[in-house]
C-alpha positions in Angstrom: 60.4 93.5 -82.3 60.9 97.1 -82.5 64.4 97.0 -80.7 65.3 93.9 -83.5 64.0 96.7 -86.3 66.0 99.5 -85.4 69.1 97.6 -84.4 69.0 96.1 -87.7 68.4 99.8 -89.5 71.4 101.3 -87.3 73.7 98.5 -88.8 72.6 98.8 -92.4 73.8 102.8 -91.8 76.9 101.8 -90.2 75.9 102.9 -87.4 76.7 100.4 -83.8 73.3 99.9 -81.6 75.4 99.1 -78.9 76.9 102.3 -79.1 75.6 104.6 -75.9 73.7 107.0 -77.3 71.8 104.7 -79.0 71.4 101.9 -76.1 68.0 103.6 -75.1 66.7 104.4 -78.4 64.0 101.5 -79.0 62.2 102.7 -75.4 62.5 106.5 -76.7 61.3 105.7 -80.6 57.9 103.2 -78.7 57.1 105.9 -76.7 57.2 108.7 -79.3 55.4 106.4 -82.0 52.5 106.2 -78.8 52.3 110.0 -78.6 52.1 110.8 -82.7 49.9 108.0 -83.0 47.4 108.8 -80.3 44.6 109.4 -82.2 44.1 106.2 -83.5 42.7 105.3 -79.8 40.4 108.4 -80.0 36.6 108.2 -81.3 35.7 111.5 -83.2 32.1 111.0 -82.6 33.3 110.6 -78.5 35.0 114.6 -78.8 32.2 116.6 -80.7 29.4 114.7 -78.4 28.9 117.9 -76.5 26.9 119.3 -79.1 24.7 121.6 -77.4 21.4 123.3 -79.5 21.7 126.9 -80.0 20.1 129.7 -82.4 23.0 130.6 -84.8 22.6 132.2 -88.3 26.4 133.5 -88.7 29.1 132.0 -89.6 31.4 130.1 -87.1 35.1 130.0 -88.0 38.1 128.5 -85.5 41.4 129.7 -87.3 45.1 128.6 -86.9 44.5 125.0 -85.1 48.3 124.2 -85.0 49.3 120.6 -85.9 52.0 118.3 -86.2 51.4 114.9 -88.3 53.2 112.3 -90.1 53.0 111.7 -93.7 52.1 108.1 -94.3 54.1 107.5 -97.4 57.8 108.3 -96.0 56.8 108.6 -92.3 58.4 112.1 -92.0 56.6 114.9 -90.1 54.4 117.8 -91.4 53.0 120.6 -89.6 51.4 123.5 -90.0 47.3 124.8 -89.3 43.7 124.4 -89.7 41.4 126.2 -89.7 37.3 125.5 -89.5 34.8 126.7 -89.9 30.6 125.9 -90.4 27.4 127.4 -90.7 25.2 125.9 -88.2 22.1 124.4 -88.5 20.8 123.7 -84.7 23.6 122.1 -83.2 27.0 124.1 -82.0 30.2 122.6 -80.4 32.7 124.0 -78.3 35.8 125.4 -79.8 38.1 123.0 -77.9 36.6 120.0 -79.2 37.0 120.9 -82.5 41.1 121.7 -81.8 40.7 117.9 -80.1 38.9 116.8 -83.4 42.1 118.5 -85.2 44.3 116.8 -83.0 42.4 113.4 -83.1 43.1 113.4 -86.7 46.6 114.8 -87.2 48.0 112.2 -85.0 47.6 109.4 -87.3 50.0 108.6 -90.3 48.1 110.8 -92.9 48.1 113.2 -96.0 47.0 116.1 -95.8 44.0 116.2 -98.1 42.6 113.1 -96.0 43.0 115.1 -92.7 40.7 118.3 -94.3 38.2 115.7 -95.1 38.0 113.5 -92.2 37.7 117.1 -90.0 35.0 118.0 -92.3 33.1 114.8 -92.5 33.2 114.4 -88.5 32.0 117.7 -88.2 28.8 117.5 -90.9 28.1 113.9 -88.9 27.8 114.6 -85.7 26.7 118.5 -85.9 24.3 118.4 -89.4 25.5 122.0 -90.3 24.4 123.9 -93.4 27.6 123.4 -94.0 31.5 122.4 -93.1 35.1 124.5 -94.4 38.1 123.5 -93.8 40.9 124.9 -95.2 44.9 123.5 -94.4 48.2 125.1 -94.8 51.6 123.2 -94.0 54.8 122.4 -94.6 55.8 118.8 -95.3 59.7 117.5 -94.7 59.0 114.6 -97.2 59.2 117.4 -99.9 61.9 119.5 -97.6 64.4 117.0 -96.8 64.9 114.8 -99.5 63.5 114.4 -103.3 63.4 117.9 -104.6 64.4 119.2 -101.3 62.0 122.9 -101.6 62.5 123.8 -98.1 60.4 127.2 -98.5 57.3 125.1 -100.5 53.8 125.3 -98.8 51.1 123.1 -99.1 47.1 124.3 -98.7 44.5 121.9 -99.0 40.7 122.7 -98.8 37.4 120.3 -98.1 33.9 122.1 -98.5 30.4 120.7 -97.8 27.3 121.4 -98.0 26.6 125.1 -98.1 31.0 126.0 -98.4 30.7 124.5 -102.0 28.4 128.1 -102.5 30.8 130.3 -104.1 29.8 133.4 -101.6 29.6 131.3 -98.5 33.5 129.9 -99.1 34.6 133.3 -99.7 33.3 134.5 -96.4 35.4 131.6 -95.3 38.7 132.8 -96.7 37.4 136.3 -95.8 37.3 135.6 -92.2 40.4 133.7 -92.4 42.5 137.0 -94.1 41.2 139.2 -91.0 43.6 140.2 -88.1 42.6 140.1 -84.4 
């Protein structure tokens, strides 16, 4: 079905399927589409069940969690980073399964406030925080490429529960996320 699809898109360019360079497309275009689609066979609750009790009263913040995602209403990439953070309540989770959470998420077809939230709302689930930040930067080629093709526009999107809707607890948040290591 998916050879049939693209053959029949190559044509309506004017492009020939038959041509050699596009002979093997179909078998490289399935098994892209299964590697940026991935996380649609991954269970959120499955990555942060590691959860392990431990005193915390500060602030914990993973910044810059690179992504790569497709926008669901013209199936082009965007890409940029995350970054989380939460104030714990008893439970903590190791950084890498929140990057997997990240990555979990991003490769679905998506928008980019959806992915904040769906980060968020995994985290405040399965870890019952004071409270969950997340806070998104990318660029989209939906808005580079074609329409009003702004090639140097940026987009940042923000999700807050719980405590993070606290005026001074967000702006530790962005505090932390304006420091240099």
């Amino acid at each position: 079905m998916l050879k049939e699809s693209l053959e029949k898109l190559f044509i309506s360019v004017g492009e020939d399927p038959k041509r050699e360079g596009l002979q093997n497309t179909p078998k490289r275009v399935k098994a892209l589409w299964a590697d940026l689609m991935a996380g649609y066979k991954q269970d959120p609750k499955e990555i942060l069940n590691t959860t392990l009790c431990a005193p915390s009263s500060g602030l914990v913040v993973l910044q810059n969690i690179e992504f790569y995602s497709l926008c669901e209403h013209h199936l082009l990439p965007f890409f940029g980073r995350v970054s989380v953070g939460y104030l714990p309540n008893a439970k903590i989770v190791g950084l890498g399964a929140i990057a997997r959470l990240v990555e979990c998420f991003s490769r679905r077809l998506q928008i980019q406030e959806r992915l904040g939230a769906q980060i968020a709302q995994s985290l405040q689930e399965c870890l019952e925080p004071k409270g969950v930040g997340v806070f998104c930067v990318a660029r989209h080629l939906c808005v580079a490429m074609q329409g009003v093709q702004k090639q140097e526009s940026v987009l940042k999107t923000s999700c807050r529960l719980g405590a993070f809707q606290e005026p001074s607890i967000y702006a530790e948040f962005l505090q932390n996320l304006s420091v240099p290591v």
